[in-house]
C-alpha positions in Angstrom: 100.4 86.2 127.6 96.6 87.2 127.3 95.6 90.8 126.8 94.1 90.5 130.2 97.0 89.4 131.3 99.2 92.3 129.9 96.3 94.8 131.1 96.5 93.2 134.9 99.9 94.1 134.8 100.2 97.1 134.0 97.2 98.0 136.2 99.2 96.5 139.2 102.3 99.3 137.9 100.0 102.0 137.9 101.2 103.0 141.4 105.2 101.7 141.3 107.5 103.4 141.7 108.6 105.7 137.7 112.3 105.3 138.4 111.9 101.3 138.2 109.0 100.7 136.1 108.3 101.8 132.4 105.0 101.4 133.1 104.6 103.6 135.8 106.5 106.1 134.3 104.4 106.8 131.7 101.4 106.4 133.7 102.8 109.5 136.3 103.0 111.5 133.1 99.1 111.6 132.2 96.9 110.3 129.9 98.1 112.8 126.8 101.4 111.7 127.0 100.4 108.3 127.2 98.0 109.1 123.7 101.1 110.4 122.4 103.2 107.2 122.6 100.1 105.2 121.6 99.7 106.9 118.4 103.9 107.1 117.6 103.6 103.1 118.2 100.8 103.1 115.6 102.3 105.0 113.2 105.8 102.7 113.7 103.3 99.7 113.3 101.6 101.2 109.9 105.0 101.9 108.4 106.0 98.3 108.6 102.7 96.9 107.4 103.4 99.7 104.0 106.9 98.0 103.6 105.8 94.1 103.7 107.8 93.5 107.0 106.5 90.9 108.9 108.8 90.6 111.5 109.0 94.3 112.2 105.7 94.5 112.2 104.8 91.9 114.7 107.1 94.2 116.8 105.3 97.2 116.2 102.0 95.6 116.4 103.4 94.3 120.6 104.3 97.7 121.3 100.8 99.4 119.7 98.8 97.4 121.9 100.9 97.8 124.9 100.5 101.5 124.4 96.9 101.3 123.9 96.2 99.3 127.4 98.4 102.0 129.0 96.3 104.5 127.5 92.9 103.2 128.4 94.8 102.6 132.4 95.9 106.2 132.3 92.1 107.3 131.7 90.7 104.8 133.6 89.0 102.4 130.8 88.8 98.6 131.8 89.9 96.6 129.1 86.9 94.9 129.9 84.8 97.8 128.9 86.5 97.8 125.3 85.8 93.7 125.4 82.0 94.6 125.6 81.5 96.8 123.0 83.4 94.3 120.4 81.0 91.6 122.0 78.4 94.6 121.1 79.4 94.8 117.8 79.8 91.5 116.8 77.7 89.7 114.2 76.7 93.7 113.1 77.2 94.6 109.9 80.3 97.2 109.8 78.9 99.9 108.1 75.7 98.9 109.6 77.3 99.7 112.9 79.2 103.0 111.7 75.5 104.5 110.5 74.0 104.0 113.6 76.9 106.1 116.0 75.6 109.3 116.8 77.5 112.4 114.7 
C-alpha cells in the first residue's frame, strides 16, 4: 500500500457511516480531534524510537502517518499538496530552506 493509496481511502470514508468506520469516526469529530490523535501517535512513535524498538516502532511509525493523512482529510489538505512542497524543497539546502520561511 502507497500513501496515495492509504490517503484514497480514507478520503472515500470521509462520508461512511462513524458507527462502522474508524475512519469516519474520527473525521465526524473535527479536525482538532483529529490533531489530537495525530500528535498522541507521534509521541507513541518517538517513545519507541528513545527505547531502540524497532518493531514497535514500525507500529507506531503506521499509525503516525495514518493519523497525519486523517488530519490533513479533516482540513481538507490533498496529500498531493504536501507531495509538492517536498518536490519544492528538494535538492535545497535544509537550513537554506528554514531561513527563507517567513517568521
Amino acid at each position: 500500500m502507497t500513501l496515495d493509496d492509504l490517503s484514497a481511502t480514507i478520503l472515500a470514508r470521509k462520508g461512511a457511516d462513524p458507527d462502522t468506520s474508524w475512519t469516519a469516526k474520527l473525521l465526524s469529530k473535527g479536525p482538532a480531534k483529529c490533531a489530537e490523535k495525530f500528535g498522541e501517535e507521534a509521541i507513541e512513535a518517538i517513545i519507541e524510537a528513545v527505547r531502540g524498538d524497532r518493531a514497535a516502532l514500525t507500529s507506531e511509525a503506521a499509525d503516525t502517518l495514518y493519523h497525519l493523512l486523517v488530519m490533513l482529510a479533516a482540513c481538507d489538505v490533498p496529500l498531493s499538496d504536501v507531495m509538492a512542497e517536498l518536490a519544492r524543497r528538494q535538492g535545497i539546502s535544509g537550513i537554506t530552506e528554514k531561513a527563507a520561511r517567513p517568521r
